[in-house]
C-alpha positions as CSV (number, residue, x, y, z in Angstrom):
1,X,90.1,105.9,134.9
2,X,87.3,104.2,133.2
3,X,86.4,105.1,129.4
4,X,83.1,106.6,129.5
5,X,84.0,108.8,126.4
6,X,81.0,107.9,124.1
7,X,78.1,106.5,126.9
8,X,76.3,109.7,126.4
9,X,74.9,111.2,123.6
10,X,77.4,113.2,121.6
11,X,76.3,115.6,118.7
12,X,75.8,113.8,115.1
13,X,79.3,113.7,113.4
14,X,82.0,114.4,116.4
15,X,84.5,112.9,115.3
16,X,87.2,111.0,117.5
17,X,90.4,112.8,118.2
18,X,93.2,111.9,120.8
19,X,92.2,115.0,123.1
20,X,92.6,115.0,126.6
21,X,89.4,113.5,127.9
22,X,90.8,110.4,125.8
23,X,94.0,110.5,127.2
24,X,92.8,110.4,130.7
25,X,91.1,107.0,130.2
26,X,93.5,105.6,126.8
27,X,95.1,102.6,128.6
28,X,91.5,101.6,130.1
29,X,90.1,101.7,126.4
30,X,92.6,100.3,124.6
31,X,93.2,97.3,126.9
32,X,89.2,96.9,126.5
33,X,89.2,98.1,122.9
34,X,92.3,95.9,121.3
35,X,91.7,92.4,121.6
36,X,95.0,90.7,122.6
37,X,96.8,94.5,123.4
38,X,99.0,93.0,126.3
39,X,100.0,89.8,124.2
40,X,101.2,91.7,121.1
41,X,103.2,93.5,123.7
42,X,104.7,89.9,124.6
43,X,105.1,89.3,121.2
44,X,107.0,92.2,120.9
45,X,109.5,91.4,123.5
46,X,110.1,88.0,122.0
47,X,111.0,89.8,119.1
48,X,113.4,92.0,120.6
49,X,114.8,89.1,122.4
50,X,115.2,86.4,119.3
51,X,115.9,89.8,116.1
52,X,117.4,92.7,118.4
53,X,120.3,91.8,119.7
54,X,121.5,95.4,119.2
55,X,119.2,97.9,120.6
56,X,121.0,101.4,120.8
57,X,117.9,103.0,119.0
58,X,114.3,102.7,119.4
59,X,111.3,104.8,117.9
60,X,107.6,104.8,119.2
61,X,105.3,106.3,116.1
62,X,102.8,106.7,118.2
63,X,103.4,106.5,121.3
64,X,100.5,107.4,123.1
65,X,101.1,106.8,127.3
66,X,104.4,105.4,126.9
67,X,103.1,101.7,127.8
68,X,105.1,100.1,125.2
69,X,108.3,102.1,125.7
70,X,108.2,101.3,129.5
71,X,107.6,97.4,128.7
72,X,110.7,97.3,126.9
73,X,112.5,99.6,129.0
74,X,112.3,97.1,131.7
75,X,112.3,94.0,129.6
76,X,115.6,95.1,128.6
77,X,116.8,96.9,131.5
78,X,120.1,94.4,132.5
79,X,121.5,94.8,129.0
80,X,124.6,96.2,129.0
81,X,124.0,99.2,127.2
82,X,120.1,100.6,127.4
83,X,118.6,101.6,124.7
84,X,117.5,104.9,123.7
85,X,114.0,105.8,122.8
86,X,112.3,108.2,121.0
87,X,108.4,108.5,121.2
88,X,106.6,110.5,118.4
89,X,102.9,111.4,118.8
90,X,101.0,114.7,117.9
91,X,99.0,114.5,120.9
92,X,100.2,116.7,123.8
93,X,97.5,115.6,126.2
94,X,98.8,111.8,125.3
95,X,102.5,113.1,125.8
96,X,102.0,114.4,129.1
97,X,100.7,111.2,130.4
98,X,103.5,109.1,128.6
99,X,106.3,111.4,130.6
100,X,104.4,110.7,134.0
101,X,104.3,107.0,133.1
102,X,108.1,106.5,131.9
103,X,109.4,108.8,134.7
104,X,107.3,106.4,137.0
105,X,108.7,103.5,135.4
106,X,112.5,104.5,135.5
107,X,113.0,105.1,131.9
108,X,115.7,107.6,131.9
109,X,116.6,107.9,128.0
110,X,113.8,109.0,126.2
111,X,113.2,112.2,123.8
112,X,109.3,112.5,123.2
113,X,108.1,114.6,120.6
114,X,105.2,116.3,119.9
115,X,104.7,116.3,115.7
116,X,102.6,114.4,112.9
117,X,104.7,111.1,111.7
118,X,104.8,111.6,108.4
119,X,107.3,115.2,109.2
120,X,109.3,113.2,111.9
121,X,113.0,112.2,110.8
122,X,114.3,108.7,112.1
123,X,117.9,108.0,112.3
124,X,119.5,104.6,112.4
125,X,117.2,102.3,114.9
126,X,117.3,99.1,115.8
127,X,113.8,99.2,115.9
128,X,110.4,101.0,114.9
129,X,107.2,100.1,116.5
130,X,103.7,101.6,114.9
131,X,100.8,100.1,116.7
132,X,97.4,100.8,116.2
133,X,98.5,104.1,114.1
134,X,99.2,103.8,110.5
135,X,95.2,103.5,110.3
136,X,95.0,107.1,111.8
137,X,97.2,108.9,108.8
138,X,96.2,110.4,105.9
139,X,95.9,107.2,103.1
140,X,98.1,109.5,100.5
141,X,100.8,109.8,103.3
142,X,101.2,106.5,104.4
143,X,103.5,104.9,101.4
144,X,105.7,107.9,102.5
145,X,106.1,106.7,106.2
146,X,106.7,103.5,105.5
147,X,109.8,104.2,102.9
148,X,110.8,106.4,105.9
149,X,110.9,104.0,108.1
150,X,112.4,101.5,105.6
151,X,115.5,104.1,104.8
152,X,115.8,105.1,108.9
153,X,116.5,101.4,109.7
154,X,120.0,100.0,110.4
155,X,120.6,96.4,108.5
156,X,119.2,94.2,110.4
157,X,116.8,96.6,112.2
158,X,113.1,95.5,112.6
159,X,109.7,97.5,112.2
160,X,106.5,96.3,113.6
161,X,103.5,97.2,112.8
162,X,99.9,96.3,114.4
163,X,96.6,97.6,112.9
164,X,92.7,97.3,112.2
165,X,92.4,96.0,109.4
166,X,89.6,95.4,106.4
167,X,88.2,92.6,104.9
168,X,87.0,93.0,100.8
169,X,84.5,90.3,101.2
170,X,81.5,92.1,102.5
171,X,79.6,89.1,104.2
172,X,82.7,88.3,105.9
173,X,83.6,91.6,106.9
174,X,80.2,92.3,108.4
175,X,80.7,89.1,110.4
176,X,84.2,89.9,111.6
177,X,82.7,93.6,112.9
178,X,80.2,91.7,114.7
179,X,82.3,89.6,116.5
180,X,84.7,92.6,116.8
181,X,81.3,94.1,118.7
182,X,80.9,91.0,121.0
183,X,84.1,91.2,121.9
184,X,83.7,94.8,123.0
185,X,80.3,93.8,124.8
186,X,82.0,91.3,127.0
187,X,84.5,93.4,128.1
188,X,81.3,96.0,129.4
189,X,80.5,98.7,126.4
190,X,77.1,99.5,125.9
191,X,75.5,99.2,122.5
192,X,75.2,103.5,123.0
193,X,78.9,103.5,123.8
194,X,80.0,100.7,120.4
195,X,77.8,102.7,117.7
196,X,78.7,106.7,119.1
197,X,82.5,105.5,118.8
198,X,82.2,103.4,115.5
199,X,80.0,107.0,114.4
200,X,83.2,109.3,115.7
201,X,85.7,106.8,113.8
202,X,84.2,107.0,110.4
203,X,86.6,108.6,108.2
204,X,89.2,108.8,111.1
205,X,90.5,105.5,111.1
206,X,90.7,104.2,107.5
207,X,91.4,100.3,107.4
208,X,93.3,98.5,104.2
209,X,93.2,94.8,103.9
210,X,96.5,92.4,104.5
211,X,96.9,92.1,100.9
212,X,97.6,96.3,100.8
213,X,99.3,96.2,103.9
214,X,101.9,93.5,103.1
215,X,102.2,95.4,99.1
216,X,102.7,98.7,101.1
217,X,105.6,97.1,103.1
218,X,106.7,95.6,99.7
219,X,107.0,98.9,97.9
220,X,108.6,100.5,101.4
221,X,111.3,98.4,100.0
222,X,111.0,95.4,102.6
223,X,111.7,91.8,101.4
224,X,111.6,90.2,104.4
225,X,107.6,90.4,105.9
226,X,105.1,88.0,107.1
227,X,101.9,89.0,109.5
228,X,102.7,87.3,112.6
229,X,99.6,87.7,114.7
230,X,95.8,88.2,113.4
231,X,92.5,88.4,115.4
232,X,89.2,88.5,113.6
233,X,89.8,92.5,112.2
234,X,93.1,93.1,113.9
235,X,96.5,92.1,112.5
236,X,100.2,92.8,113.6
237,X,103.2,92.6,110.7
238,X,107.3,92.7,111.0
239,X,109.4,94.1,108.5
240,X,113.3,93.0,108.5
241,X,115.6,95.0,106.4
């Protein structure tokens, strides 16, 4: 379905929230929304290829329709021993249409769970994926995650991480939004349907710059981090342990 969410006029301060008129039309936003969305998904699996050779345990924080956990799924599916995923998202609507999508894609190990990150254990994995939802938590929580995920991870094991991100220059972050903006016009969203959703995202999803981001990962306890991929106001990051 096509994401009409925000091309009518909503009432002054909605706020966004992963409900299940979102959920219906997620993948058709966030292909439209995230610039490059299937190439950090390639990235991904070159990752797991070249720093995974071991994957017994994966985690999704944020799993959203299960696109990523399917990709790798099949990416990986003549390994000798599949892995086992765990998705993690406190959406219900979102969950139901990440079961229909991994049952649809033959993904037969998978636990999905229905809770807020920052109360989710993680146990040994091989890998940890957060895309496009760090931004979403609560900025006194995050620090928190990320040591989780730090502690959860088996020597060896990788987290990647993919967010918005700000810029503390404010001419240059007012030009990155606008090209951000373009970007968004080209692939067909109305100047209505940009400034109702930018509106509904204020204090919803709170950027930090790369500078935080990488000091964040730092105090998590990582050593070895790098951003890997960046985009105008979008950046992707991998944490070793």
């Amino acid at each position: 379905m096509k994401d009409k969410v925000f091309d009518k006029h909503l009432a002054p301060g909605t706020a966004f929230e992963f409900n299940h008129e979102v959920a219906d039309v997620f993948d058709d936003m966030v292909s439209r929304s995230v610039p490059f969305y299937d190439e950090i998904h390639r990235i991904l699996l070159d990752i797991v290829d070249r720093a995974c050779p071991t994957l017994e345990t994966v985690y999704d924080l944020g799993c959203s329709t299960g696109t990523t956990i399917s990709i790798i799924s099949k990416h990986v599916a003549n390994r000798d021993v599949p892995p086992h995923f765990i998705g993690i998202d406190n959406s219900a609507s979102m969950l139901e249409k990440c079961r229909t999508k991994i049952d649809a894609s033959g993904v037969t190990d998978c636990i999905l769970q229905c809770q807020n990150i920052e109360d989710t254990e993680i146990v040994d994995a091989d890998l940890v994926i957060m895309n496009y939802t760090l931004q979403f938590l609560d900025p006194d929580k995050r620090q928190q995650v990320l040591g989780n995920i730090y502690n959860s991870l088996r020597d060896g094991g990788v987290f990647m991480l993919s967010e918005k991100i700000r810029v503390d220059e404010e001419h240059i972050h007012a030009l990155l939004t606008e090209l951000y903006y373009d970007f968004k016009r080209r692939n067909g969203y109305s100047e209505l349907e940009i400034a109702q959703k930018r509106e509904a995202l204020e204090n919803v999803l709170r950027p930090i710059t790369p500078e935080q981001q990488l000091e964040a990962l730092r105090e998590a306890g990582f050593t070895k981090i790098d951003m890997i991929f960046r985009w105008y106001n979008f950046a992707s990051y991998i944490g070793i342990r």
